[in-house]
N, C-alpha and C positions, 0 to 999 in steps of 0.2 A: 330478465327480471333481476334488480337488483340483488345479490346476500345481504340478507339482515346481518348487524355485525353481531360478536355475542358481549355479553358482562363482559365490562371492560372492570369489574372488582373481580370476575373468574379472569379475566386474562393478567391482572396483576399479579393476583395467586397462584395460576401455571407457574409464570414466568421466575415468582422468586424462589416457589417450592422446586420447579427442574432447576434452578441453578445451584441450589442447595443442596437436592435430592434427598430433601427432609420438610414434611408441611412443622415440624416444630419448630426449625432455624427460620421459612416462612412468616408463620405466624410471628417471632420474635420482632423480625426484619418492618414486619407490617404492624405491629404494634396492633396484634387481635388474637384471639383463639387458637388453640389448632384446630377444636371444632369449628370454627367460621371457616377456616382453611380448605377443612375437610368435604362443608358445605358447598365453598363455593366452586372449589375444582368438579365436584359433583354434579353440578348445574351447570356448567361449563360443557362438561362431558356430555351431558344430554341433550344441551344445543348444538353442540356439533354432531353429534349422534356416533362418536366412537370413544374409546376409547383412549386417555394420555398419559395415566399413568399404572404400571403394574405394581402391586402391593403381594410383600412379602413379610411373613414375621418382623426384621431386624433392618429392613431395607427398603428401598425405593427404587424405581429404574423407569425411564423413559420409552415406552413403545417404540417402534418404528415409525409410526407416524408422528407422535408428537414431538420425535426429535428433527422432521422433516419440517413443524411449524415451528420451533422452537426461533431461528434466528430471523423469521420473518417478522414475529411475535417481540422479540427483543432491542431488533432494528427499529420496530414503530414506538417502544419507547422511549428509546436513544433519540428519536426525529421529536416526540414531545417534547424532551428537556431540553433539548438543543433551542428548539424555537420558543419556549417559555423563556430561558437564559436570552434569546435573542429579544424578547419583549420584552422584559424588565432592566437587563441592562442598559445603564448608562455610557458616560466614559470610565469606565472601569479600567482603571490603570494597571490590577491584577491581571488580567486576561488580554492575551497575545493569541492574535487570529492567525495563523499563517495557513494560505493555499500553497498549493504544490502537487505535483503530478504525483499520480500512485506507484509508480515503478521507483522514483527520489527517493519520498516518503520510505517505500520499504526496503531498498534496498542503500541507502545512506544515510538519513536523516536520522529515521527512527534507532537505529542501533545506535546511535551518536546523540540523541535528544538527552538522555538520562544525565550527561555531565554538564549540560545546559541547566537543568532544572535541580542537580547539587551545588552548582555556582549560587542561581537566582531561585533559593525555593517559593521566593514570596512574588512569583509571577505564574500564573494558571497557563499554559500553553495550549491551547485548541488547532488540532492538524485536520484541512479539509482536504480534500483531492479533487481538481479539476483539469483538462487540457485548454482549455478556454482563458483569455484571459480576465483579468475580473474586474468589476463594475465597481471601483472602491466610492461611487457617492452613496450603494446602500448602505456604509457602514461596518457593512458585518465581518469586513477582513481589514486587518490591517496591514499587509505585508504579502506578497506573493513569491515563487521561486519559480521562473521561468526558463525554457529552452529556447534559444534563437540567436538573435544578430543584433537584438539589446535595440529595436528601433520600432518603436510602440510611441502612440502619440499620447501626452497627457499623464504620464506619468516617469519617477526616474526611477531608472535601469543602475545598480552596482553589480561590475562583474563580480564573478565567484571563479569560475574553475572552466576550461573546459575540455572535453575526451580525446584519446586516442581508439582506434575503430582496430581489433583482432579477434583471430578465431580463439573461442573456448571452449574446451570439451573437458568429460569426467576423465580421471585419474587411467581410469580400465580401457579409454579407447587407444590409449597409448601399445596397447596389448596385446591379447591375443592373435588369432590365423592371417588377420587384417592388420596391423599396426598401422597408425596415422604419423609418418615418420616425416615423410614432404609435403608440400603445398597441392601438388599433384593426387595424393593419395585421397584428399577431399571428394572427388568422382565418385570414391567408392563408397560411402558416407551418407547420410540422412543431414542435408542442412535446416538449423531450425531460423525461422525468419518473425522478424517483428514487424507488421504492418504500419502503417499511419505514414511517420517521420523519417522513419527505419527501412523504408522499402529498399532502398537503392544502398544499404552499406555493404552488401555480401558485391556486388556490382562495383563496387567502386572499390573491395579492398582486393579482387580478384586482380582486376586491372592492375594494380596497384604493384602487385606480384606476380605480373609478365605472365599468369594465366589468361585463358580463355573465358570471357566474362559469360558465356552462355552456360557455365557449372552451377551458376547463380539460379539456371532456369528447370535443374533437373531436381528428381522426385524430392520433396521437402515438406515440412509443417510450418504452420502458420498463427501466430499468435497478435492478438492486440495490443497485449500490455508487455513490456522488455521482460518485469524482473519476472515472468512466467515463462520466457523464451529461455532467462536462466536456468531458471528449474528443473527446466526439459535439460538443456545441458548439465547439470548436477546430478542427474538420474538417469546419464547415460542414454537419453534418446538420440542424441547426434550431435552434431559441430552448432554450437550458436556464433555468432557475430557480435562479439563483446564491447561493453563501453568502459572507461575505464572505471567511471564511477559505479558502475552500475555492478562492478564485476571483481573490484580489487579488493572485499574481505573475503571473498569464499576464494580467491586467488591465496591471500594469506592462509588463510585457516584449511587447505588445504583440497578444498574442495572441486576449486575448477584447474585445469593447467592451460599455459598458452604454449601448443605445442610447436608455432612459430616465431621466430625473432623480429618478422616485419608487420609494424605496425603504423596506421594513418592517420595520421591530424586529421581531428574532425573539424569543419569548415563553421559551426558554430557552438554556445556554448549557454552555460548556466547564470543566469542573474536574479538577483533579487530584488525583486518589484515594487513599490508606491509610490504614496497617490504624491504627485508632480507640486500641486499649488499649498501644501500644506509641511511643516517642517515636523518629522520625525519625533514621535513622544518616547520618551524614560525607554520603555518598556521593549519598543522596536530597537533601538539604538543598541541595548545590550545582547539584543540578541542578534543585532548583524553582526558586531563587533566577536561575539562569539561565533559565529558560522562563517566568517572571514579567516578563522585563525583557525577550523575544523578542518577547512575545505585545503589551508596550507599544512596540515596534521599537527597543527599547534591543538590542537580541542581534542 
């Protein structure tokens, strides 16, 4: 049987009161009471039949369960506005759509978007993540960042950048009883691996390094998305297989080391995608122009 869903005026009022963790900043936000506030988290509560918020003298705090609903609750009114904004807009020459894969996004673009947006502040940027590539006669993107060999039909491809393939590990594995001093010393190690695209780099950078490419087959973790395979290496779980992009601020700032000198040209690389039959509006233009001279550390 299907859930009934509950007040979608109680789930607004969850939603602003935990992000607040005040129904008066709430009710401000909402342009109502705090007693309507007060009401509707109340009847909220009693449809779901638990409790979401604990009430203290001077304070507010989220249960453990409703901070388990909390980003599910948040996510669905993010997916409202998004597709309200997707059915009222126009050609809106403020807002720049770009897709792009989520390991990019967070581990390059995003830390790099902000001087984008103090150049051009009168351009709205919207960042999607997909691996797919995308369907620009819906409309709804105007611009894509793609991985590959740039040979996609029906749209044009401008290179950006593309990787060199080495190990990266935390600062600590350098260290103690074990030190990871040679390429050899890898054996003794937890390799972390990125599935999809990424299967075959630990494989090709062994070879690469007159090792035995079967070190690539022994005990290891497994992850889907890169910049979480970083992580894993950032927090000392084991040797990842780094990209350059993916890998060269936390190299800076201190956080990963490449405790080898030999590193692999990766076979392909990063481009920035659209739609082939239509010429490039204001909006895109300044921002390839800027992600051209980022991806050369001109940005």
């Amino acid at each position: 049987m299907t859930a009934r869903l509950p007040s979608l005026n109680g789930l607004r009022a969850f939603e602003a009161a935990a992000r607040h963790l005040s129904f008066t900043q709430a009710a401000a936000e909402l342009n109502v009471t705090q007693t309507a506030i007060s009401h509707q988290i109340r009847r909220l509560e009693e449809e779901l039949g638990l409790r979401l918020f604990i009430r203290k003298n001077r304070a507010l705090a989220l249960t453990p369960k409703a901070k388990d609903y909390l980003p599910g609750v948040r996510a669905a009114f993010n997916d409202l506005r998004l597709a309200t904004d997707r059915l009222l807009r126009k050609d809106n020459d403020s807002v720049l759509t770009i897709s792009t894969l989520a390991s990019f996004a967070a581990k390059w673009l995003l830390p790099r978007l902000s001087t984008f947006q103090e150049a051009h502040p009168g351009i709205d940027v919207r960042i999607t993540t997909s691996n797919s590539l995308v369907d620009f006669r819906s409309g709804d993107v105007d611009a894509a960042i793609r991985y590959g060999r740039g040979h996609w039909p029906g749209v044009r491809a401008r290179w950006l950048t593309a990787d060199e393939l080495f190990p990266v590990c935390s600062p600590a594995l350098l260290k103690g009883d074990k030190p990871l001093r040679r390429p050899q010393d890898l054996a003794q190690y937890t390799l972390l691996h990125t599935s999809g695209g990424y299967d075959d780099d630990w494989r090709l950078w062994l070879t690469a390094a007159g090792l035995p490419a079967d070190i690539s087959k022994q005990r290891g973790i497994s992850f889907d998305l890169i910049f979480m395979t970083v992580q894993a290496a950032i927090d000392g779980i084991g040797v990842a297989m780094g990209r350059t992009t993916y890998v060269q601020d936390d190299i800076v700032k201190g956080r990963l080391v490449v405790p080898f000198k030999i590193a692999l040209p990766a076979d392909a690389g990063f481009y920035l995608v659209s739609p082939e039959a239509t010429d490039d509006p204001p909006k895109l233009r300044v921002f390839r122009d800027w992600l051209l001279a980022a991806v050369q550390n001109k940005a």
